[in-house]
C-alpha positions, -999 to +999 in steps of 0.1 A: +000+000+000+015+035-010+004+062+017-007+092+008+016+119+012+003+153+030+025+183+040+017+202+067+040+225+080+026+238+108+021+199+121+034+200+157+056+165+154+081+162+130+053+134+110+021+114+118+005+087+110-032+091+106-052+064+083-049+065+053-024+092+054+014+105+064+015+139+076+049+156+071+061+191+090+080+197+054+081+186+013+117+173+019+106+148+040+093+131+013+123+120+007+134+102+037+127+068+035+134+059+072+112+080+082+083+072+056+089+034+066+083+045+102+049+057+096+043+031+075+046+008+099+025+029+122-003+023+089+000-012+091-005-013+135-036+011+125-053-016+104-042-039+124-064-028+152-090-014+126-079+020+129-100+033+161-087+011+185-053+016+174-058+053+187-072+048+214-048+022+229-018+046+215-031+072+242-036+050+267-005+033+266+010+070+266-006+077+298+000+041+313+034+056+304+034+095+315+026+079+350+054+058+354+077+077+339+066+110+342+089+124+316+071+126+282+100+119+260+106+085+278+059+077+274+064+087+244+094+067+234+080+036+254+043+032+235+050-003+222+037+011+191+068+032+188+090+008+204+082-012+174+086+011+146+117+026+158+135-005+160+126-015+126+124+022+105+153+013+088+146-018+074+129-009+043+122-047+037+103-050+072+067-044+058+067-073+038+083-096+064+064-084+097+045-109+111+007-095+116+004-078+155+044-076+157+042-046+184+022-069+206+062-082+215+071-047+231+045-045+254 
């Protein structure tokens, strides 16, 4: 599946996932592969859950984290979700090897 590409510069994280787009701050993000793979994988958790569950357990699993933590670089870095996606952004040939519910291993 090929995302659709939006640019948004006044988008306050550096890109987002939100089904079936990517949101980027900038056009030359386009670009950057690593980063495009991130978010894709963050596609692929989204349908996984069917897309509304996905966002909701994101934000819960945020501020599962915020609590223990209390920092919101380390919630934000610790959403299984993310865990998942930055460990495998830069393997461009990780979409078509993942096994289906993958991020369930970084809970």
């Amino acid at each position: 599946m090929k995302p659709w590409l939006i640019v948004f510069n006044k988008l306050p994280a550096n890109a987002m996932a939100l089904f079936p787009f990517i949101i980027l701050k900038n056009e030359e993000q386009k670009k950057d592969r690593i980063l495009i793979n991130h978010e894709q994988i963050h596609l692929r958790q989204q349908l996984e859950l069917l897309i509304l569950p996905f966002y909701i357990f994101y934000l819960l699993n945020y501020f599962i984290n915020l609590l223990r933590y209390r920092n919101h670089y380390q919630a934000y870095f610790n959403i299984s979700f993310e865990r998942e996606a930055y460990r495998f952004e830069a393997d461009l040939n990780y979409l078509s090897e993942r096994k289906w519910l993958n991020w369930v291993r970084f809970l």
